[in-house]
N, C-alpha and C positions, 0 to 999 in steps of 0.2 A: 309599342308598349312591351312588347316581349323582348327589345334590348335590351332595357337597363337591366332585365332578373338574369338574362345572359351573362350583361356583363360582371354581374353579379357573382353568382355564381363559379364565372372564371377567376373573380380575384380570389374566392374561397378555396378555391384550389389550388390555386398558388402559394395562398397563407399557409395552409395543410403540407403541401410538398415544401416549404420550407421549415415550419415545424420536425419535419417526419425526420429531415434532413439533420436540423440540429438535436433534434432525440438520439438519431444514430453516433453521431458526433458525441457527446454526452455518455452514452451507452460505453463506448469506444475508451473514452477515459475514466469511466468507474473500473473498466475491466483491468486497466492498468495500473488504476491506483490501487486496485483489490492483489493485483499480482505481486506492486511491489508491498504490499501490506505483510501478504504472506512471508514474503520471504525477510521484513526484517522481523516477525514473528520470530520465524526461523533462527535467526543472526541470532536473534536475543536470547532464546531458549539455549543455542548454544553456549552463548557466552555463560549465560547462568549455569550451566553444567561445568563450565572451567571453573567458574567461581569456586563451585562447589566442592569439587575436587582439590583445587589448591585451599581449600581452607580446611577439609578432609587430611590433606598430605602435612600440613602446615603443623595441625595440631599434635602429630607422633613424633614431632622433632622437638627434641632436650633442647631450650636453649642455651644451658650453659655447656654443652656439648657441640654448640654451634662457633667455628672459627672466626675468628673478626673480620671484615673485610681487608685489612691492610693485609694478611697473609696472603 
């Protein structure tokens, strides 16, 4: 009577250490999707700073002071 709660028992354990396993697993690739999160955070923030700048720069230029491109 006392085997089957045994063998019981040990499959639960095994569900659990295979759980635990795929949590880490899991765990493992949020941290990587969060890394590269950051960084095209990052990318983008940059980029929006160049925007801003070239359209900062953009607007003190005359365009009829501006050369055509065939010159």
């Amino acid at each position: 009577m006392n085997e089957p709660l045994n063998n019981r028992v040990t499959e639960l354990e095994l569900i659990v250490t295979h759980l635990q396993n795929d949590l880490e697993q899991m765990n493992s690739v949020v941290l990587l999707q969060q890394a590269d999160l950051d960084a095209v955070k990052k990318h983008l923030a940059n980029l929006e700073a160049q925007l801003a700048e070239a359209s900062q720069s953009d607007d003190s230029q005359d365009p009829s002071e501006e050369r055509p491109p065939h010159y």
